[in-house]
N, C-alpha and C positions, 0 to 999 in steps of 0.2 A: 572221244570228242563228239561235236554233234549234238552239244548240250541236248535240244528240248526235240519233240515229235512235233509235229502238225498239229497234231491231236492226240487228247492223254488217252491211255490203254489202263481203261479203267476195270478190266477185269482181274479177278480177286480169288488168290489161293487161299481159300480157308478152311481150318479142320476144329476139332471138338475132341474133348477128352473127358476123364471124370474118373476120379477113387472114390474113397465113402466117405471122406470129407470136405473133398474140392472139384471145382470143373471148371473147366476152361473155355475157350477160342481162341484161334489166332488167325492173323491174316495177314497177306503182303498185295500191295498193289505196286504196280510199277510209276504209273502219273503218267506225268510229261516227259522223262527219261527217257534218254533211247535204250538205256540197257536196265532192269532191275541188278542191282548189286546189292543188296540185302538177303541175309540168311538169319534161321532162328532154331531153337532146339524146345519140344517141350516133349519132357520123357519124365512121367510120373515112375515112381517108385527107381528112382537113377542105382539107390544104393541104399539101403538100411532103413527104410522110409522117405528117405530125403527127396522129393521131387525138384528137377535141374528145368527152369525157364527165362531164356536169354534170348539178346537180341544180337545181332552182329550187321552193322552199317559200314559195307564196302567201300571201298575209295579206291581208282585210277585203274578198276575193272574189280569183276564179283570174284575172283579166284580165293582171294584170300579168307574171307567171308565165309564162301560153300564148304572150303576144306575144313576150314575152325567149325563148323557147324557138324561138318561128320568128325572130325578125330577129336577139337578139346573135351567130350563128355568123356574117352578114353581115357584122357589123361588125369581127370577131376575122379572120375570110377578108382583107378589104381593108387593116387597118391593124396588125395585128397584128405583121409580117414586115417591116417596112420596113428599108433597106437601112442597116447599121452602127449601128444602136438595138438596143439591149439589149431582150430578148423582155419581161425581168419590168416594165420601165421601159413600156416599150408596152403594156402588159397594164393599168397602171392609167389609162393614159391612155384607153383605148378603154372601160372600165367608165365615168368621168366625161363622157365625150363620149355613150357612150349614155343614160346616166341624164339628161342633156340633152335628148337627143333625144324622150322621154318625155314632156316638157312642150310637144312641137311642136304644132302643128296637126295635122298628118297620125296623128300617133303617140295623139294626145286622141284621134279618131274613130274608128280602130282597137280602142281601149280601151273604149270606148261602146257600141261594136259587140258587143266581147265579154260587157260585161256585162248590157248590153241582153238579149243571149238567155241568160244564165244567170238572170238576175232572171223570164224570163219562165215558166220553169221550176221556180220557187221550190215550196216546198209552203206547203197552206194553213197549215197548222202553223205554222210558221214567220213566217206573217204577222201570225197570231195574236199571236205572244211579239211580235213588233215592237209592236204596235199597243198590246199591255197594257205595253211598258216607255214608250211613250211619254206615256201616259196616268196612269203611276207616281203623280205629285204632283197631280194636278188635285184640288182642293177641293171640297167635298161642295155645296159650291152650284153650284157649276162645272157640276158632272155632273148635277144639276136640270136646270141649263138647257141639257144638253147632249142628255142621256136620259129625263128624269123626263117631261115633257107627252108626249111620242113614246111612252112604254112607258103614260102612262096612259091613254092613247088604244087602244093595243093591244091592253091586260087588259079595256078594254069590250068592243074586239070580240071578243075572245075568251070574252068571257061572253055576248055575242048568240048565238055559235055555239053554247054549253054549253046554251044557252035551247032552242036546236034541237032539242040532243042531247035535251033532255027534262029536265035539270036544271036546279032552280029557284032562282034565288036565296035568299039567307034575307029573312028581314019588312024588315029593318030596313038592311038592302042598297042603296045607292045604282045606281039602273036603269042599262044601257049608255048610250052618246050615240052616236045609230043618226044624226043629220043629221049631213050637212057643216056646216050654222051652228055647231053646238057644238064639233064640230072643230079648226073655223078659232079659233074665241073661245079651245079650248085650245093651239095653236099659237102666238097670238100675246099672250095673257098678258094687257098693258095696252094693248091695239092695237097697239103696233107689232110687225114683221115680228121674229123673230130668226134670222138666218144660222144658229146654227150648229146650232139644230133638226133644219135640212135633210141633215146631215149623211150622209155614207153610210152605211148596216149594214151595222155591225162581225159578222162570222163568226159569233160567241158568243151576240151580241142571243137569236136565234130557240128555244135552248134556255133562257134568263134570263128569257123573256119563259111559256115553256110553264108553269116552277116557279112563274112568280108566279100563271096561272090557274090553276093545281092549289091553291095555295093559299087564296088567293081564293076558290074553289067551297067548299072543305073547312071555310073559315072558320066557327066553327057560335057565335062571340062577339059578339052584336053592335057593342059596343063597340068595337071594332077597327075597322066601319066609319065608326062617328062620331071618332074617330083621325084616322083616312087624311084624311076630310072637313075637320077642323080644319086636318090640315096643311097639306096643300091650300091651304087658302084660307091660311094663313099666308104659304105660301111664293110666293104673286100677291103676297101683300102687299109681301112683300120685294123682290121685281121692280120695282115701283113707285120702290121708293128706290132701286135701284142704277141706275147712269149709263150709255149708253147703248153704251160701249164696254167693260165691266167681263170679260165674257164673252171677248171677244179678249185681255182679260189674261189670263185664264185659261188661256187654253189656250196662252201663252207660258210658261207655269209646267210643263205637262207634262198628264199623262193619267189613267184611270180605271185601275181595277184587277179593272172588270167584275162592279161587282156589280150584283145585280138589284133592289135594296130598292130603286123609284123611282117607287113610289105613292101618295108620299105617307106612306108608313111604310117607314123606311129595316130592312129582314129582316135584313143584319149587324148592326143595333145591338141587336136584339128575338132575336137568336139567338149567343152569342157563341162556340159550335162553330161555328156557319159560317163568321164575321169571322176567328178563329184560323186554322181550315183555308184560306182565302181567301188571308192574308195571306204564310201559312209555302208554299202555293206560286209567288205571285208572288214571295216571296224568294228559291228555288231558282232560279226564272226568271231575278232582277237579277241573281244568284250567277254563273251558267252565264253569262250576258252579258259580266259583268268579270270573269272566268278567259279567254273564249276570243275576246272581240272586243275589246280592248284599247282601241280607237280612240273606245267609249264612254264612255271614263273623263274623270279631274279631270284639266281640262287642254286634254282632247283636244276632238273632234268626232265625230258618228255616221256612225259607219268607212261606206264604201262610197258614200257620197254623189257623189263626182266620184271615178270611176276615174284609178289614176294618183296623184291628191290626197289619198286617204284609203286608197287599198290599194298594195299595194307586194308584192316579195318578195326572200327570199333570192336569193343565186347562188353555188354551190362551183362551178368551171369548170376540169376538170382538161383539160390538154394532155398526150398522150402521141408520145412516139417507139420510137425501138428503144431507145436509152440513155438518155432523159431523161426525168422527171416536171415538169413545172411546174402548181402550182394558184392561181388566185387566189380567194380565199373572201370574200365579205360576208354577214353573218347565221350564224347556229348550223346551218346544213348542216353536214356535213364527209365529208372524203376522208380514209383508211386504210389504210396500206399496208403488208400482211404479211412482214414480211422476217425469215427463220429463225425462224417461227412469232411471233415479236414483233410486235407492233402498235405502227405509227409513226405518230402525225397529222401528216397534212401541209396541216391549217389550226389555226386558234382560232376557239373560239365568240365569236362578238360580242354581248359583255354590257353593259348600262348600269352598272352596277355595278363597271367594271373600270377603276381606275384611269385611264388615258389615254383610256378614252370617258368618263367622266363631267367630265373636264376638257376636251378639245370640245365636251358639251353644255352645259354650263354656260357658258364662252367664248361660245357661239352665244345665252345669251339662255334655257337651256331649265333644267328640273333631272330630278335622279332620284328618285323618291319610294322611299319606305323598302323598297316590296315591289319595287324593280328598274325603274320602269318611266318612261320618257319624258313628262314632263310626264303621268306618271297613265298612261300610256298603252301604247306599244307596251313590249313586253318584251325587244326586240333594240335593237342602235345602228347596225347598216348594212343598208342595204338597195339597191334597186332603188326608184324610184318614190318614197309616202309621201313627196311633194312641201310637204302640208303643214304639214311641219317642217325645211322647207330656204326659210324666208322670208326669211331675213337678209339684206338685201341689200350690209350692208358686209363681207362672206364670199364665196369664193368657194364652187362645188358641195360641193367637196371638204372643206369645215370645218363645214358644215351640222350640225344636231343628229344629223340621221339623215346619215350618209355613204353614199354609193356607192365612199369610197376601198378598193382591198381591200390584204390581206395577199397579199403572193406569196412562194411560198416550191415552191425549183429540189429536187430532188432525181434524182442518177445512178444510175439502176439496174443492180444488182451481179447475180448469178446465185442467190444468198438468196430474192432477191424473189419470190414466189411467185404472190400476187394485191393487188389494189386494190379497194377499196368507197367507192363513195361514197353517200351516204345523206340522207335529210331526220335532222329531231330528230326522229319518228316514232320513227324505229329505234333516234336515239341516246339519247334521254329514259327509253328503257325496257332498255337495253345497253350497259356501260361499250364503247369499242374493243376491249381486251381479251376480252372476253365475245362479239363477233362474230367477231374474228379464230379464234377457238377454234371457234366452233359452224360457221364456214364450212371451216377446213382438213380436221376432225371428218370432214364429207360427203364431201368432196375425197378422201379418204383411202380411203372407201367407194366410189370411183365415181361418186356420184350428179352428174347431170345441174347446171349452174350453173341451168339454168330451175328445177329445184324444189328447189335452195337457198335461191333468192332468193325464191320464195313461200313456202317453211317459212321462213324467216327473217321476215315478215310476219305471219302467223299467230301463231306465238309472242311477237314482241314485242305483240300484241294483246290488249288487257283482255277480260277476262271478261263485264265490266259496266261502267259510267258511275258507280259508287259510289264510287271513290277519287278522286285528287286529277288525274286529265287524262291518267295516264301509261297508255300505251296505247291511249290514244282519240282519238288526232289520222290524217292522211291519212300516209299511209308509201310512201316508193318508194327505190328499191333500184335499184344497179347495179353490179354486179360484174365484172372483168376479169381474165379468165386469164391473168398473165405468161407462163406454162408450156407455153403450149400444143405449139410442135413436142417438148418434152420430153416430156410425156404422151401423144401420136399415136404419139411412137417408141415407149415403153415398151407402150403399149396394141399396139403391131405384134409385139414381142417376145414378147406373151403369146398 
């Protein structure tokens, strides 16, 4: 969660490679992300000549992504090549077999493992939005009995310490509660205990709780304390009648949205700039949530909960030879191949919205809602992983809402052929085919280096700012493949 940074982390993993017929680069930038979740594989000579380069675009944390990027070349090495089996026929079988393999035992702990240390690394920020979307619906009693005796308690001590400072309450001021008896008595309401009191503090608390003794001190109305006072003792009252599980329904309903009015006189209601301001940024907040964590949505479940279950990713997985291209693609990655300056794709973006995937999801039990998205939820229809929408068990893997089956598609390369790219939607969301096939030959033309193509190529697909609508503000990786190379080594000898 935590969609975007302050500021994009525009440093850039890139490497180079080269046989006697081709050379590479690749690169990942993170952007505006708070996590990179992008992984890619480029392993010349994978097996028999065949060089393996692919992309893999994470969703609802990078787990699934980094594992497919070390073990699927295992499984394309072992099964891929078998003896009088068509490669493209193989190719789908070894994606269904792996996507299996994802829900092993061995392959869950692995995934646990990954995201175990990415979670540990999280920013406090970030924990923040989590904790105020889960807190979104919690009811104004709810949040009494979640924060309100805990913060009242707080603003006394905080007024003991003001007392120090040398500032004096006003006349008509109800005194701090300096013992533990008063404490305990306001902890526990009607005598009994309440769990969720004890709660842990929330990041936010310790600045919510400063404005409310700023307030408090500055207060110069009496009135306003015999208020607090009435409420107060209202809201004991109300304690009284409710049952003594009321509270645990609550917080099945969801969470706060971090206000601090909770002394008895609610400050959103008594100031309604701050309830406005309050609410239009926890809006932004739910906004940014359901644009970039799908998995939060009507339908779904809060993505990231079980690695594997709740996150998944793309795979473009291009095979190359001297004469042949094969890709098999699942998800909106794609591979492009420049042949006499034209731009060929040699996948399909996988849409819920398209035809033949929205009549498998549907077949499976699922639907598409209006803006694209899987029971509310993800935005793609194949993936890796995102187990929790392949439940059906009178289906096999392969007809599941989210498939692992990919598209394969052979193509022979002619002497035209100049370069290959394959990409996350990073690059393609903010760049028709077209439009990189042109800014990559462009360079090409000038000499420049395929390494600082493929980082200018990043940069520019990169937003400005977090203002528009996503485009340019996801994680971006790039890898590029020189067809040409002993043609250009000769011509560069010549000059």
């Amino acid at each position: 969660m935590g969609t975007y940074l302050s500021k994009p982390n525009t440093e850039k993993e890139t490497q180079t490679g080269s046989s006697t017929k081709i050379k590479y680069a690749s690169t990942s930038m993170q952007g505006w992300r708070v996590h990179q979740e992008d992984a890619h594989n480029c392993i010349l000579n994978l097996v028999d000549g065949w060089s393996l380069f692919s992309v893999y675009d994470g969703h609802g944390g990078p787990e699934v992504a980094q594992y497919t990027a070390e073990k699927l070349p295992e499984f394309l090495k072992t099964d891929l090549f078998k003896d009088g089996e068509p490669i493209e026929r193989n190719f789908q079988d070894v994606f269904i077999e792996y996507d299996d393999h994802l829900r092993g035992a061995e392959a869950m702990k692995k995934l646990q493992q990954i995201a175990g240390i990415t979670k540990d690394n999280q920013d406090d920020n970030e924990e923040e939005v989590v904790k105020m979307f889960e807190e979104s619906s919690l009811p104004v009693k709810a949040l009494l009995e979640k924060y309100g005796v805990r913060l009242l308690r707080r603003n006394s001590d905080g007024m003991a310490r003001s007392l120090e400072d040398g500032v004096e309450p006003e006349e008509n001021e109800e005194e701090p509660l300096d013992d533990e008896e008063n404490e305990e008595e306001n902890e526990q309401g009607n005598g009994e205990e309440k769990e969720p009191i004890k709660t842990k503090k929330r990041p936010s608390t310790e600045k919510e709780v400063d404005e409310c003794k700023r307030r408090k001190v500055e207060d110069e109305n009496a009135e306003n304390a015999e208020k607090k006072e009435e409420t107060s003792e209202q809201v004991n009252d109300e304690d009284k009648d409710e049952k003594s599980n009321e509270v645990d329904e609550s917080h099945a309903e969801g969470g706060s949205n971090g206000a601090c009015g909770t002394t008895g006189e609610d400050d959103e209601d008594s100031d309604p700039s701050y309830r406005e301001e309050d609410e239009e940024s926890f809006d932004e907040s739910e906004e940014e949530l359901d644009e970039e964590d799908p998995e939060t949505m009507e339908g779904g479940n809060m993505g990231g909960e079980v690695p594997g279950e709740d996150s998944g990713t793309t795979a473009c997985v291009c095979l190359l030879s001297d004469s042949k291209i094969i890709v098999a693609n699942i998800g909106d990655s794609r591979a492009v191949l420049c042949r006499d300056g034209k731009a060929i794709d040699l996948s399909v973006d996988h849409k819920p919205e398209d035809e033949a995937e929205t009549k498998r999801i549907e077949k499976a039990g699922g639907k598409v809602t209006e803006d694209g998205r899987v029971n509310g939820g993800l935005n793609l229809s194949r993936a890796f992983g995102d187990h929790f929408y392949k439940k059906n068990t009178e289906l096999p893997l392969a007809d599941q809402m989210i498939s692992a089956l990919p598209d394969v598609i052979t193509k022979e390369l002619s002497p035209e052929d100049r370069f290959l790219i394959v990409a996350c939607d990073g690059i393609w969301n903010s760049m028709e085919s077209q439009q990189v096939v042109d800014y990559v030959k462009e360079r090409l033309e000038k000499k420049r280096s395929l390494a600082d193509i493929v980082e200018e190529l990043c940069d520019s697909c990169m937003a400005e700012n977090t203002a528009g609508d996503g485009t340019g503000c996801d994680n971006m990786t790039v890898i590029l493949i020189d067809l040409q190379k002993a043609q250009d080594e000769s011509q560069t000898a010549i000059l």
